[in-house]
PDB file as gemmi writes it, atoms N, CA and C in Angstrom:
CRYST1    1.000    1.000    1.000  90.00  90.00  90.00 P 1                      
ATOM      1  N   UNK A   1       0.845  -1.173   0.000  1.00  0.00           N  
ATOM      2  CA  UNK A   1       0.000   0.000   0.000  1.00  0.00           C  
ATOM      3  C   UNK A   1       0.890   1.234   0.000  1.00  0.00           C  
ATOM      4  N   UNK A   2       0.807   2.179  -0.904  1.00  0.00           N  
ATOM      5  CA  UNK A   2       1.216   3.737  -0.765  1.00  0.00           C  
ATOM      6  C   UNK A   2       1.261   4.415   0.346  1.00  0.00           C  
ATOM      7  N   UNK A   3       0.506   5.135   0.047  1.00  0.00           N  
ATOM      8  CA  UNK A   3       0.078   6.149   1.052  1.00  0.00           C  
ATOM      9  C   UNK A   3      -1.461   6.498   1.667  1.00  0.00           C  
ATOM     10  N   UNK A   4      -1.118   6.442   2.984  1.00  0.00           N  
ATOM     11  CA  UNK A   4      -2.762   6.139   3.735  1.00  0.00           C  
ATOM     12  C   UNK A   4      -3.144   7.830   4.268  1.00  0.00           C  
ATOM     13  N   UNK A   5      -4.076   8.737   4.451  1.00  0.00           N  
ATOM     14  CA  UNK A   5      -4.267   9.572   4.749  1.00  0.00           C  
ATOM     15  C   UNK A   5      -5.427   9.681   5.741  1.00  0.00           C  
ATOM     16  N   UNK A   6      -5.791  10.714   6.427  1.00  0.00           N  
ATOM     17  CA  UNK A   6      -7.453  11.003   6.997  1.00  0.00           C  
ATOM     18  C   UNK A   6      -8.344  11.699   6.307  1.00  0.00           C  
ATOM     19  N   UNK A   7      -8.198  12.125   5.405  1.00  0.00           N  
ATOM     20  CA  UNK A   7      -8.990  13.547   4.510  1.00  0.00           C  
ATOM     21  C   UNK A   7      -8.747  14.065   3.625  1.00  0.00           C  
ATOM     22  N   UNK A   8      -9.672  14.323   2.729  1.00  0.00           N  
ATOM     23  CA  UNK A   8      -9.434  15.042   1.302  1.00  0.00           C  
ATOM     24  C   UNK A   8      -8.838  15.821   1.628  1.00  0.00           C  
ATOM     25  N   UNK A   9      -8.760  16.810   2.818  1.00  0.00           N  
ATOM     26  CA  UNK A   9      -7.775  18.294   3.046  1.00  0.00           C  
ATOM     27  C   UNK A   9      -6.369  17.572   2.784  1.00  0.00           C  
ATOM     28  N   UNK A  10      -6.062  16.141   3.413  1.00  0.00           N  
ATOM     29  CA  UNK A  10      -4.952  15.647   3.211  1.00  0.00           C  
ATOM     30  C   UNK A  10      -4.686  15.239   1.697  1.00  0.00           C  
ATOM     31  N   UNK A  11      -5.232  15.091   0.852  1.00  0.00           N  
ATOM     32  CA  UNK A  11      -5.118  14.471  -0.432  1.00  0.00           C  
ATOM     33  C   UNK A  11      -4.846  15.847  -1.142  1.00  0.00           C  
ATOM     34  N   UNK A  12      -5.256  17.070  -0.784  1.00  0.00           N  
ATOM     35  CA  UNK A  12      -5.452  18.204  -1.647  1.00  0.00           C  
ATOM     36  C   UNK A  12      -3.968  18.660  -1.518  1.00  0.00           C  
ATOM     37  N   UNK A  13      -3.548  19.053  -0.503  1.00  0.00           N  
ATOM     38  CA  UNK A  13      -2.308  18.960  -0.177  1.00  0.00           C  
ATOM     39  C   UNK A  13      -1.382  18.247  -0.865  1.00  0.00           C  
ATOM     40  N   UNK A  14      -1.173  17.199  -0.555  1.00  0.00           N  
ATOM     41  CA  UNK A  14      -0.271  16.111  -1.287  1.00  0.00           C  
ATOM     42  C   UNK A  14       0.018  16.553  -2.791  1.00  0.00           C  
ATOM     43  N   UNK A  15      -1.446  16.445  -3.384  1.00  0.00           N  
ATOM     44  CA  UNK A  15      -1.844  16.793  -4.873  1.00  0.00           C  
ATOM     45  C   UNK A  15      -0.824  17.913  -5.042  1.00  0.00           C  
ATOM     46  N   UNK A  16      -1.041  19.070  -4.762  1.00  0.00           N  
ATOM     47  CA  UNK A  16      -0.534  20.335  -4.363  1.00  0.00           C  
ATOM     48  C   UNK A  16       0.873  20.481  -4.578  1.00  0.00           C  
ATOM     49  N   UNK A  17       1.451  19.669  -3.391  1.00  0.00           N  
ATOM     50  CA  UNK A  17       3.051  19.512  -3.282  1.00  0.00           C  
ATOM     51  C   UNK A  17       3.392  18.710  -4.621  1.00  0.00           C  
ATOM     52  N   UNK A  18       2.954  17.953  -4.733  1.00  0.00           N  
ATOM     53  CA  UNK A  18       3.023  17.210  -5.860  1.00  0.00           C  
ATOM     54  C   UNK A  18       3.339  17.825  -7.037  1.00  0.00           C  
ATOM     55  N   UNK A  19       2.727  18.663  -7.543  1.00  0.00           N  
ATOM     56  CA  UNK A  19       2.664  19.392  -8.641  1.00  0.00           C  
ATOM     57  C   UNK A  19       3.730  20.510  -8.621  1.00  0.00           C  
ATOM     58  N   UNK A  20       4.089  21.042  -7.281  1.00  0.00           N  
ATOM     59  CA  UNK A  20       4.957  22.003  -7.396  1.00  0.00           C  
ATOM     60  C   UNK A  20       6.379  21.125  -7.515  1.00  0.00           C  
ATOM     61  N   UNK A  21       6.427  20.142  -7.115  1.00  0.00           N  
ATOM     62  CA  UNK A  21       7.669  19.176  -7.404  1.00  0.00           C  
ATOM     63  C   UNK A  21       7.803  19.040  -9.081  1.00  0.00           C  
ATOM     64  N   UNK A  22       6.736  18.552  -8.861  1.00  0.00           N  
ATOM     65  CA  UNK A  22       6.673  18.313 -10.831  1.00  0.00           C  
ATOM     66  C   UNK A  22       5.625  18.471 -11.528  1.00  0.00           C  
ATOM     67  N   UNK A  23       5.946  19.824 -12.033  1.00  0.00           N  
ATOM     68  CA  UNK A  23       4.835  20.485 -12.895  1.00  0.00           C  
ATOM     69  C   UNK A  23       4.117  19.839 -14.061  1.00  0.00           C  
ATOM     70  N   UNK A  24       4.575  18.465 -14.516  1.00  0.00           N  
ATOM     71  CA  UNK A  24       3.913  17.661 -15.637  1.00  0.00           C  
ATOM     72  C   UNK A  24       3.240  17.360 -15.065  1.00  0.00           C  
ATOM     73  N   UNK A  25       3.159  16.620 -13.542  1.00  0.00           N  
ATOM     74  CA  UNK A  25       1.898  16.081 -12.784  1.00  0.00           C  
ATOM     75  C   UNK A  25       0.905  17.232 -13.121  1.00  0.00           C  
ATOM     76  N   UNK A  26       1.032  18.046 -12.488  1.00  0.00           N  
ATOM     77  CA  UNK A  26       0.101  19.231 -12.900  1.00  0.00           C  
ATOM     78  C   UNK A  26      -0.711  19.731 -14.164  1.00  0.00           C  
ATOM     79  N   UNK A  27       0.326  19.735 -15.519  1.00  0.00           N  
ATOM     80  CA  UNK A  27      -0.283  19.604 -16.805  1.00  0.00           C  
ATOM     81  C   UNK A  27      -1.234  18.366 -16.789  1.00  0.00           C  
ATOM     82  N   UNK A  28      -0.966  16.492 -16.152  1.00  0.00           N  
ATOM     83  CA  UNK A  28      -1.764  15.967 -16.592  1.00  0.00           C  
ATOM     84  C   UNK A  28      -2.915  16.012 -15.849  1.00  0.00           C  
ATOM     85  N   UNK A  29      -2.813  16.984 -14.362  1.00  0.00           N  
ATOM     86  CA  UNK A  29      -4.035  16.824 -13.742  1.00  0.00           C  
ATOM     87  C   UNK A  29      -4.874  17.761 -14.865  1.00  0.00           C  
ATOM     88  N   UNK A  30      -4.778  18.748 -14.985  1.00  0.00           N  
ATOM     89  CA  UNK A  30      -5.185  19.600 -16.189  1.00  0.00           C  
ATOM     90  C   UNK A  30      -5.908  19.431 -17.079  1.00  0.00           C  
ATOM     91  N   UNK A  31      -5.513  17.849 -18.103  1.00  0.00           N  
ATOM     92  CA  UNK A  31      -5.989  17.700 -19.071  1.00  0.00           C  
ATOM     93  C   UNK A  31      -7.648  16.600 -18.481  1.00  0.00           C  
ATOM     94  N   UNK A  32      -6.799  15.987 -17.026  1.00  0.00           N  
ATOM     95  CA  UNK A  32      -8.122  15.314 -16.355  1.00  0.00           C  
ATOM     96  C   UNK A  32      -9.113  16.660 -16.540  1.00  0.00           C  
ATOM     97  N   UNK A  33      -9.086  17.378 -15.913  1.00  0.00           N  
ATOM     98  CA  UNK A  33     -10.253  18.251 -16.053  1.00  0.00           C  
ATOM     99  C   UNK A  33     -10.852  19.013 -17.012  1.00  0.00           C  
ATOM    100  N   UNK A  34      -9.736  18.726 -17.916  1.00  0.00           N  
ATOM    101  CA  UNK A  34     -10.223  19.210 -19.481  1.00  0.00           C  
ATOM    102  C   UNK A  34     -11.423  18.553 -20.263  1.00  0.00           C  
ATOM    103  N   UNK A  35     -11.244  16.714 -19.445  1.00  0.00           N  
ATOM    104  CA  UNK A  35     -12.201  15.902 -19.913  1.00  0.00           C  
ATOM    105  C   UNK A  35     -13.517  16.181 -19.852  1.00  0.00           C  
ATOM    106  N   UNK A  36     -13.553  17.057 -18.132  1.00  0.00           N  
ATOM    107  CA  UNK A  36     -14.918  17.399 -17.797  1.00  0.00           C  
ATOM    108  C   UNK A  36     -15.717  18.774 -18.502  1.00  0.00           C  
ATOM    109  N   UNK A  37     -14.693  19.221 -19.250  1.00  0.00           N  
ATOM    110  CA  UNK A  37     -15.287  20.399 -19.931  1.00  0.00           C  
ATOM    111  C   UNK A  37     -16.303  20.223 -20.950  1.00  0.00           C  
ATOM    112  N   UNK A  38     -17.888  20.588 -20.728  1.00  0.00           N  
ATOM    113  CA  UNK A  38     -18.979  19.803 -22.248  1.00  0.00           C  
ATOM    114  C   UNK A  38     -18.326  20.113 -23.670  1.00  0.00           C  
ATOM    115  N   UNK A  39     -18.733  19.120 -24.113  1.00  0.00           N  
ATOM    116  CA  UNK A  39     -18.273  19.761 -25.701  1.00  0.00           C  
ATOM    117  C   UNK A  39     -18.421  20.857 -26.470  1.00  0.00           C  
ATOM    118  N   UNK A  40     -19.305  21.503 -25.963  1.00  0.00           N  
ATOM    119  CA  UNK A  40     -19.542  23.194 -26.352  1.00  0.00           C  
ATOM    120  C   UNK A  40     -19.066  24.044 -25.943  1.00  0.00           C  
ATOM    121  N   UNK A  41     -18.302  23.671 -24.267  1.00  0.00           N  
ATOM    122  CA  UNK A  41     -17.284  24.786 -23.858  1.00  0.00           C  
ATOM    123  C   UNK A  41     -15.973  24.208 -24.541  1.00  0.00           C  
ATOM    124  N   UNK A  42     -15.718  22.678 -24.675  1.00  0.00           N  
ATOM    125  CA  UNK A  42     -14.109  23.141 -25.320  1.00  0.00           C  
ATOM    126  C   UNK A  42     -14.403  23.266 -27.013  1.00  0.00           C  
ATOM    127  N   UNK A  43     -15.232  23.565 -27.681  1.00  0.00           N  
ATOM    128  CA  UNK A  43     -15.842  24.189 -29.083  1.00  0.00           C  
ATOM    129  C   UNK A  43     -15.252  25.746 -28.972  1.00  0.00           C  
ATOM    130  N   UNK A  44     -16.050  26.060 -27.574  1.00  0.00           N  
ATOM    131  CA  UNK A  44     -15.911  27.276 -27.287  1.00  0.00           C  
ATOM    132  C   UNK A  44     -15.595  28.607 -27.027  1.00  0.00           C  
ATOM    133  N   UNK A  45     -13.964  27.335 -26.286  1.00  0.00           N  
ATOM    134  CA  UNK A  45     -13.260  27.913 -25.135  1.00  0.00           C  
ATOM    135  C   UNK A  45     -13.264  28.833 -24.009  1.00  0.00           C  
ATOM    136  N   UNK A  46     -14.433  28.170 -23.367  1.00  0.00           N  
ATOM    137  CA  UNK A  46     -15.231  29.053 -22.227  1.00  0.00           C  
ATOM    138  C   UNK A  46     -16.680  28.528 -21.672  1.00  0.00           C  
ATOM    139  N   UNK A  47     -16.398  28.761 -20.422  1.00  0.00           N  
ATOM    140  CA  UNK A  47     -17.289  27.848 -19.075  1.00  0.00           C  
ATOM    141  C   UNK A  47     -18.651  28.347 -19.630  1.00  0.00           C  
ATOM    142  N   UNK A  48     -19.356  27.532 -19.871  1.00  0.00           N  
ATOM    143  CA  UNK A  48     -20.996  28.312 -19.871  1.00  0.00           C  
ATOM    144  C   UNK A  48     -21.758  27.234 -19.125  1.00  0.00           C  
ATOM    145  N   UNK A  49     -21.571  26.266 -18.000  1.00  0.00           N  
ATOM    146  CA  UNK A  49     -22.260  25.469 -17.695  1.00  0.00           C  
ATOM    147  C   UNK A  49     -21.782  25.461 -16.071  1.00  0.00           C  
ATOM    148  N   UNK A  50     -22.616  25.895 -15.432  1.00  0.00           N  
ATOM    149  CA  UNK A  50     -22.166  25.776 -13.782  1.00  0.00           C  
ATOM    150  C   UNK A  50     -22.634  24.270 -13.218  1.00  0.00           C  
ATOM    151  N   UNK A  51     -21.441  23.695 -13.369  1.00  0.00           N  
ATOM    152  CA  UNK A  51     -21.922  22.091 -12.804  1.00  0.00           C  
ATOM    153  C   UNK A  51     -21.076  21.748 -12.169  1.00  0.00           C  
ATOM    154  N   UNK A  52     -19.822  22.247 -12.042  1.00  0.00           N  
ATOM    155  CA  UNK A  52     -19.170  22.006 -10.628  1.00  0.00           C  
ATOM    156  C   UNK A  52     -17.941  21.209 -10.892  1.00  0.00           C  
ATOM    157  N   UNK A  53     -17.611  21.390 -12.304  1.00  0.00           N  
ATOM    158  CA  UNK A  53     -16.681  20.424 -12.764  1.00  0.00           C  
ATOM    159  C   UNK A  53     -15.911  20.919 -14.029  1.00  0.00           C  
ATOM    160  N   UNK A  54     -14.544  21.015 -14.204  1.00  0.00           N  
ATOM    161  CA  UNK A  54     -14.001  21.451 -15.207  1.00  0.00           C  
ATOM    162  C   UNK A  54     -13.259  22.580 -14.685  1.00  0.00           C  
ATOM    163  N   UNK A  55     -13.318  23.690 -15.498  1.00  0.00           N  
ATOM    164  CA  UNK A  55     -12.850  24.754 -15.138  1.00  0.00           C  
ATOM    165  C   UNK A  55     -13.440  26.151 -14.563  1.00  0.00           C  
ATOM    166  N   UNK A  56     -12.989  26.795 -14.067  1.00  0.00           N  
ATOM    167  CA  UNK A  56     -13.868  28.033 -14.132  1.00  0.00           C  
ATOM    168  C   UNK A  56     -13.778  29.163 -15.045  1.00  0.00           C  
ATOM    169  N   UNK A  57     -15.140  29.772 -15.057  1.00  0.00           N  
ATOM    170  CA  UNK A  57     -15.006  31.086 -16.250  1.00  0.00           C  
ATOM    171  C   UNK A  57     -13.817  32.067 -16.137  1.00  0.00           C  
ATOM    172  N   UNK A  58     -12.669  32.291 -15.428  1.00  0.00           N  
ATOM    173  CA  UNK A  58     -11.643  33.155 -14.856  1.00  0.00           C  
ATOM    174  C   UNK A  58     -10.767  32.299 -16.154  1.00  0.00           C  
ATOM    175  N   UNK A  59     -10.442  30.753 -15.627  1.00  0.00           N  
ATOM    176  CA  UNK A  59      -9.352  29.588 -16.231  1.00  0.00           C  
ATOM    177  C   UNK A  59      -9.721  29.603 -17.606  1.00  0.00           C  
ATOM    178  N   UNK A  60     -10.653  28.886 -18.063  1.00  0.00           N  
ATOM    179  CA  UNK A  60     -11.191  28.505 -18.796  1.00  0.00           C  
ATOM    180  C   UNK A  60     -10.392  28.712 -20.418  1.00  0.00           C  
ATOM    181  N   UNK A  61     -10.510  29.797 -20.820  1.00  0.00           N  
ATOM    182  CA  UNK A  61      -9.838  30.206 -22.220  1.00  0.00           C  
ATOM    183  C   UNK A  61      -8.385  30.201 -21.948  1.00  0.00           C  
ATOM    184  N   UNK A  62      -7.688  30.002 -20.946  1.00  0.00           N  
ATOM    185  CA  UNK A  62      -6.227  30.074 -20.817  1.00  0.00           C  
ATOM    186  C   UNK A  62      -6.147  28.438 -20.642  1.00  0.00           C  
ATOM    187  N   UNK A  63      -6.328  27.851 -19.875  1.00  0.00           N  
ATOM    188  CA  UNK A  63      -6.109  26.681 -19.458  1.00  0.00           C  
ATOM    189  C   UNK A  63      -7.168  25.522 -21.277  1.00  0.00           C  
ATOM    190  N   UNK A  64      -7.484  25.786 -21.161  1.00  0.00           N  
ATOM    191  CA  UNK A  64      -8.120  24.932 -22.237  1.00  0.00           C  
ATOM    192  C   UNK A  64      -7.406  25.400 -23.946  1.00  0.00           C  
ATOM    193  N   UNK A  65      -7.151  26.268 -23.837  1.00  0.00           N  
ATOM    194  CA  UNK A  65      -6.084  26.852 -25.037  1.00  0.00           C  
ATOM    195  C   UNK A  65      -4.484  25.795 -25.150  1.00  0.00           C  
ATOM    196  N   UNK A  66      -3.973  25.775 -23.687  1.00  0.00           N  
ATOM    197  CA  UNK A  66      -3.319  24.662 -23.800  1.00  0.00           C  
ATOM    198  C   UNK A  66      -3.547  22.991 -23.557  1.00  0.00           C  
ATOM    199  N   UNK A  67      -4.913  23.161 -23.171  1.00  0.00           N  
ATOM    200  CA  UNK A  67      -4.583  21.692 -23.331  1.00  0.00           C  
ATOM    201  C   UNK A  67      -5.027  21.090 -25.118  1.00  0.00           C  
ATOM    202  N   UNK A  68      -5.926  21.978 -25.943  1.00  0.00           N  
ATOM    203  CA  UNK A  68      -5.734  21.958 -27.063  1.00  0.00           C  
ATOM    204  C   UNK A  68      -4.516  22.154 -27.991  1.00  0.00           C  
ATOM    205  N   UNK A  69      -3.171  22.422 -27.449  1.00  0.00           N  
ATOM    206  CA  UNK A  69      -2.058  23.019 -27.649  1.00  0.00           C  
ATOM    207  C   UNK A  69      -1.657  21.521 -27.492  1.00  0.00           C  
ATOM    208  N   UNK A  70      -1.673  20.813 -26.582  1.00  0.00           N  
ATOM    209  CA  UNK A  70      -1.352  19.350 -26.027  1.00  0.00           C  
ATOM    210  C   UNK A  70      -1.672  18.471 -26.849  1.00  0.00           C  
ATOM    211  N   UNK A  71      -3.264  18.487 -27.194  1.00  0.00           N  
ATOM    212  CA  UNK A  71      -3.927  16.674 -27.620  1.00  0.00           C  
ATOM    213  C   UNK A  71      -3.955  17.753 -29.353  1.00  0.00           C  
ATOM    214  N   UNK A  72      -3.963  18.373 -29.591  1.00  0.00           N  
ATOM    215  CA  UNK A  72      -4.631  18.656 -31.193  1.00  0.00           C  
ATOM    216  C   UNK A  72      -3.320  18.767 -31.657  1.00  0.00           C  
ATOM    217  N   UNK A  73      -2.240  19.533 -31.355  1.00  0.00           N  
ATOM    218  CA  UNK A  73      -1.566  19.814 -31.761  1.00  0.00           C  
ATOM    219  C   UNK A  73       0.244  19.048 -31.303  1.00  0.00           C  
ATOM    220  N   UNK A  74      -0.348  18.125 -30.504  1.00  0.00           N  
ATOM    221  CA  UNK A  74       1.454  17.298 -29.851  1.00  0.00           C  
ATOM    222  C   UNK A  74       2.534  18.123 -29.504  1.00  0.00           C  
ATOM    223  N   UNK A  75       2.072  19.661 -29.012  1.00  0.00           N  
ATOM    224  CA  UNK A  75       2.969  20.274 -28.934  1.00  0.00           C  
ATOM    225  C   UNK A  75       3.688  20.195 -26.994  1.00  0.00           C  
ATOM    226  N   UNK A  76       4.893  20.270 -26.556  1.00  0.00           N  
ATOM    227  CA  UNK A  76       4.807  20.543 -24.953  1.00  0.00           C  
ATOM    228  C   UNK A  76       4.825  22.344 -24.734  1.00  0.00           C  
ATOM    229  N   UNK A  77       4.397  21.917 -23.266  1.00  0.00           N  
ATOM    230  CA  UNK A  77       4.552  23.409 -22.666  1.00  0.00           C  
ATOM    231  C   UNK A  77       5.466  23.628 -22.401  1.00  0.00           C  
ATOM    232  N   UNK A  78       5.988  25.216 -22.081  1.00  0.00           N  
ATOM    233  CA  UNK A  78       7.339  25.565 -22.091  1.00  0.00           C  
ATOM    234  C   UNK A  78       7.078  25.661 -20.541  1.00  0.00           C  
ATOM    235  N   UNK A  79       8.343  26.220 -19.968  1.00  0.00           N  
ATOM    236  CA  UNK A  79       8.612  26.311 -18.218  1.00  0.00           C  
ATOM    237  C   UNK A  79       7.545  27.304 -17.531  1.00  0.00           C  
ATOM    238  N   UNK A  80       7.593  28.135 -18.521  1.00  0.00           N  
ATOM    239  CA  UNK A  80       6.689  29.273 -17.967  1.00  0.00           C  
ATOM    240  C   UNK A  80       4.888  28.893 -18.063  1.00  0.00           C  
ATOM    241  N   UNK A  81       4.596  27.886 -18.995  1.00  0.00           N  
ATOM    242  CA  UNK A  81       3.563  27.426 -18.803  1.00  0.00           C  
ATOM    243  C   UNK A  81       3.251  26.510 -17.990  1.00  0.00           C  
ATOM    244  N   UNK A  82       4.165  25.697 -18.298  1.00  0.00           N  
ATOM    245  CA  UNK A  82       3.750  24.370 -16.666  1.00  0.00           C  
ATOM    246  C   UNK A  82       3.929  25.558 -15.415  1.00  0.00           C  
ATOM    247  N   UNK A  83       4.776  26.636 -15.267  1.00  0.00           N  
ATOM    248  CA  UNK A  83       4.415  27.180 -14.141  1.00  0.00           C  
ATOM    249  C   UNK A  83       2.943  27.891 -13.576  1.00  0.00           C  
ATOM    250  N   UNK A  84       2.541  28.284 -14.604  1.00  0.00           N  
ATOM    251  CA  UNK A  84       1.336  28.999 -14.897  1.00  0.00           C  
ATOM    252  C   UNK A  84       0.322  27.847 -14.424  1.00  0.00           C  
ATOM    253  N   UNK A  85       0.418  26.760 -14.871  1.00  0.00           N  
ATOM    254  CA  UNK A  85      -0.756  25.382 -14.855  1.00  0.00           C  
ATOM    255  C   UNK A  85      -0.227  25.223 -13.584  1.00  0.00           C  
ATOM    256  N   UNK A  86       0.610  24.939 -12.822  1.00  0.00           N  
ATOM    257  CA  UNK A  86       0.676  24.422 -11.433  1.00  0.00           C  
ATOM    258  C   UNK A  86       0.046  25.881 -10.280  1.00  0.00           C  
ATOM    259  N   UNK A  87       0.769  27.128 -10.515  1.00  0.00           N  
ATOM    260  CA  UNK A  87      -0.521  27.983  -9.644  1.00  0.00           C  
ATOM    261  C   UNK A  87      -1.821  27.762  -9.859  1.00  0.00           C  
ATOM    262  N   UNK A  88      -2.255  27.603 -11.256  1.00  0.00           N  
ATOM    263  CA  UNK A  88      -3.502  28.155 -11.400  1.00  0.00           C  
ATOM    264  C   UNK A  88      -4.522  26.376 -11.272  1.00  0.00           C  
ATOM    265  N   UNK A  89      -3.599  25.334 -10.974  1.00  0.00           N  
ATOM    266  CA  UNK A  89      -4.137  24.501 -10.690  1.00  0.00           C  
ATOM    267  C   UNK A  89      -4.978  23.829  -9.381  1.00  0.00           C  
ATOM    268  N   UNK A  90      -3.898  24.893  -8.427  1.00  0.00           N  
ATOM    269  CA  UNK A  90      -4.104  24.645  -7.123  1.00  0.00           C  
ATOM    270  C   UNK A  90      -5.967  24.302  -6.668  1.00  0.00           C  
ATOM    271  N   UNK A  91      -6.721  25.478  -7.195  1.00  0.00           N  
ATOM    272  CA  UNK A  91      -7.812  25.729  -6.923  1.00  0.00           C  
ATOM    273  C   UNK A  91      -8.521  24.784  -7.471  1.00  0.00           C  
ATOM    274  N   UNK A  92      -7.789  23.434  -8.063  1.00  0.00           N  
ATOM    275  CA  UNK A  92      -8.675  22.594  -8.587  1.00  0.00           C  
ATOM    276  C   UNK A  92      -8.015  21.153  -8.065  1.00  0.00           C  
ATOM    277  N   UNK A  93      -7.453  21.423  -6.671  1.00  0.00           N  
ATOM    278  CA  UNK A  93      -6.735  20.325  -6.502  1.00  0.00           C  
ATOM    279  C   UNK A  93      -8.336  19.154  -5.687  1.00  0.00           C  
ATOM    280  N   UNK A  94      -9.037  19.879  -4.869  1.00  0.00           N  
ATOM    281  CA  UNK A  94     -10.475  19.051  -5.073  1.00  0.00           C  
ATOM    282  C   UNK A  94     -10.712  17.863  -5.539  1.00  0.00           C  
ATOM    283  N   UNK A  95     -11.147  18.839  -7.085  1.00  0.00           N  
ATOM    284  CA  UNK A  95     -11.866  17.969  -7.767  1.00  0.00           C  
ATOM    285  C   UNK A  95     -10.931  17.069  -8.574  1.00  0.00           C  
ATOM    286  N   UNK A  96      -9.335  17.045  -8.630  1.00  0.00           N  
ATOM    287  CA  UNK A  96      -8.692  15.944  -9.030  1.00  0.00           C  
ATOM    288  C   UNK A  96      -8.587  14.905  -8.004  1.00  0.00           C  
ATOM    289  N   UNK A  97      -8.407  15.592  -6.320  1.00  0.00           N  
ATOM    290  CA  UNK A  97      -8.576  14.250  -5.737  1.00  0.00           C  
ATOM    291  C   UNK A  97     -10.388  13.362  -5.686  1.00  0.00           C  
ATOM    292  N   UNK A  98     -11.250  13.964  -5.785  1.00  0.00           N  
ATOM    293  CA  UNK A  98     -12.470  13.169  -6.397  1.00  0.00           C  
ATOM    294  C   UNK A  98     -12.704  12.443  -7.500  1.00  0.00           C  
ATOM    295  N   UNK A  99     -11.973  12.822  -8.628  1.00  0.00           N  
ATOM    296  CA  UNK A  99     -11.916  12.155  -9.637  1.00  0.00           C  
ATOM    297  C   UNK A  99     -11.012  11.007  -9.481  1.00  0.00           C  
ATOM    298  N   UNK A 100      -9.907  10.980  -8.432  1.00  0.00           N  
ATOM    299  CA  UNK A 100      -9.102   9.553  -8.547  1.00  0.00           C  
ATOM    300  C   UNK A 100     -10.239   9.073  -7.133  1.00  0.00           C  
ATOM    301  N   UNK A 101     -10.980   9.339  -6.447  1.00  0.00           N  
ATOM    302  CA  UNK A 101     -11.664   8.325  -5.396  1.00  0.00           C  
ATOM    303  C   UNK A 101     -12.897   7.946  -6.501  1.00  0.00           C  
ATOM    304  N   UNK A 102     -13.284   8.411  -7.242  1.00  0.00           N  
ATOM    305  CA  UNK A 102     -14.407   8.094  -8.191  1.00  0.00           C  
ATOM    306  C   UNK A 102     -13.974   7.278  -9.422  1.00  0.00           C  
ATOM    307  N   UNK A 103     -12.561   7.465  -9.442  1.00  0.00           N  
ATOM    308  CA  UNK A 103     -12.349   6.325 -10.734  1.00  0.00           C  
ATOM    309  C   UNK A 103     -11.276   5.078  -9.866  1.00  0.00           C  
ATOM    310  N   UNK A 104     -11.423   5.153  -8.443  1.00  0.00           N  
ATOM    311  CA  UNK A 104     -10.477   3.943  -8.195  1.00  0.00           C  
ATOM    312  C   UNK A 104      -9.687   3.768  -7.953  1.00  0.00           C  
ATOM    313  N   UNK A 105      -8.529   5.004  -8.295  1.00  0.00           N  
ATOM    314  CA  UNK A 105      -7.309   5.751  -7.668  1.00  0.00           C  
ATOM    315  C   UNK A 105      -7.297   6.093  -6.137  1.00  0.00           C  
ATOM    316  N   UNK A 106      -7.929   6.195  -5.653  1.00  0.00           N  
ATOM    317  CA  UNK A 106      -7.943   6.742  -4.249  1.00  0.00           C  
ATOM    318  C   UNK A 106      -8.863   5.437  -3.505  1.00  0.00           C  
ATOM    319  N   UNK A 107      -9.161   4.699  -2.505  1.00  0.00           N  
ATOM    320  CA  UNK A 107     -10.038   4.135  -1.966  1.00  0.00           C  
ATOM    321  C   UNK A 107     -10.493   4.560  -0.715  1.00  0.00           C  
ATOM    322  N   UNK A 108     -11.269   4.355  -0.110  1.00  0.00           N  
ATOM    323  CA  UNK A 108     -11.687   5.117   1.278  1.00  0.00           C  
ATOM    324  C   UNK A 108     -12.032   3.475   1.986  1.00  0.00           C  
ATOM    325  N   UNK A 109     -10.681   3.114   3.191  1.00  0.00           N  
ATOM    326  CA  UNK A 109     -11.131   2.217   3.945  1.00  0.00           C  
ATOM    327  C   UNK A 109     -11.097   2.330   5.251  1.00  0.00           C  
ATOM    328  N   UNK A 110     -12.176   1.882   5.656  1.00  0.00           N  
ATOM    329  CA  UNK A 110     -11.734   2.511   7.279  1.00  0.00           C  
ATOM    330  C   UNK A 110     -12.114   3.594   7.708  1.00  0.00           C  
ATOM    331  N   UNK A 111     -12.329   4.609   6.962  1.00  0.00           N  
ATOM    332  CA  UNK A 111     -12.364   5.722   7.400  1.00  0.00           C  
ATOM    333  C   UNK A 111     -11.238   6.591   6.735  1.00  0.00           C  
ATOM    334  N   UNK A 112     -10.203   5.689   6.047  1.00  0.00           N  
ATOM    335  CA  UNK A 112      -9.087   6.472   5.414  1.00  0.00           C  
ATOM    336  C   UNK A 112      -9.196   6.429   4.037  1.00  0.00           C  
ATOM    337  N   UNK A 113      -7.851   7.000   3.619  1.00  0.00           N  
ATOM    338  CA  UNK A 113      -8.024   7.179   2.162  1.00  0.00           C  
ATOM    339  C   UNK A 113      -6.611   6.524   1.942  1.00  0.00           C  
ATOM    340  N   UNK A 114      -6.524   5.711   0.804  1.00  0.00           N  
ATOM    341  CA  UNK A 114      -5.860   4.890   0.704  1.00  0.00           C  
ATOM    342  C   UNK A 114      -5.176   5.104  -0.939  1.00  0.00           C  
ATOM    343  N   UNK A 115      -4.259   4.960  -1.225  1.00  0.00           N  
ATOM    344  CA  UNK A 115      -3.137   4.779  -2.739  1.00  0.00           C  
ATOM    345  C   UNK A 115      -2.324   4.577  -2.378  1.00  0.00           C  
TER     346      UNK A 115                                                      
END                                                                             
């Protein structure tokens, strides 16, 4: 077993440090949440759906500009962008640790949280 925790506050964290260690973690949490963007906001490039998932209307046209920069185009980010994606990721460290307890990545036993 990995690493055992008490709380998403603990997982958000981790996530967090994580990313400032290594900012690719960060780009791929990124593109996780890119997934959640409807197909009309990444058409779009911009939040028009308050559902609690993806990005927000602030992120949205910056952060989704590169991850289309990523999957359409095979291009990488430069230093100054993975830096940019790891601040501006923070505020979505949440909903990446929900998405790994919802896809299986994370388990909750006991009362803990488990990877």
């Amino acid at each position: 077993m990995g690493k055992v925790v008490n709380s998403k506050k603990e997982i958000v964290e981790i996530l967090r440090n994580q990313w400032e260690r290594n900012p690719d973690n960060a780009v791929k949490a990124m593109l996780v949440l890119y997934q959640y963007q409807t197909l009309d906001e990444k058409k779009d490039g911009r939040t028009s759906h308050n559902n609690g998932v993806g990005f927000n209307g602030c992120d949205d046209a910056f952060l989704s500009s590169l991850c289309r920069q990523i999957i359409n185009q095979g291009r990488s980010l430069s230093a100054k962008q993975k830096a940019c994606v790891v601040k501006m990721m923070h505020k979505y460290a949440l909903q990446i640790a929900n998405h790994a307890i919802n896809t299986g990545k994370i388990r909750k036993e006991n009362g803990k949280y488990c990877w």
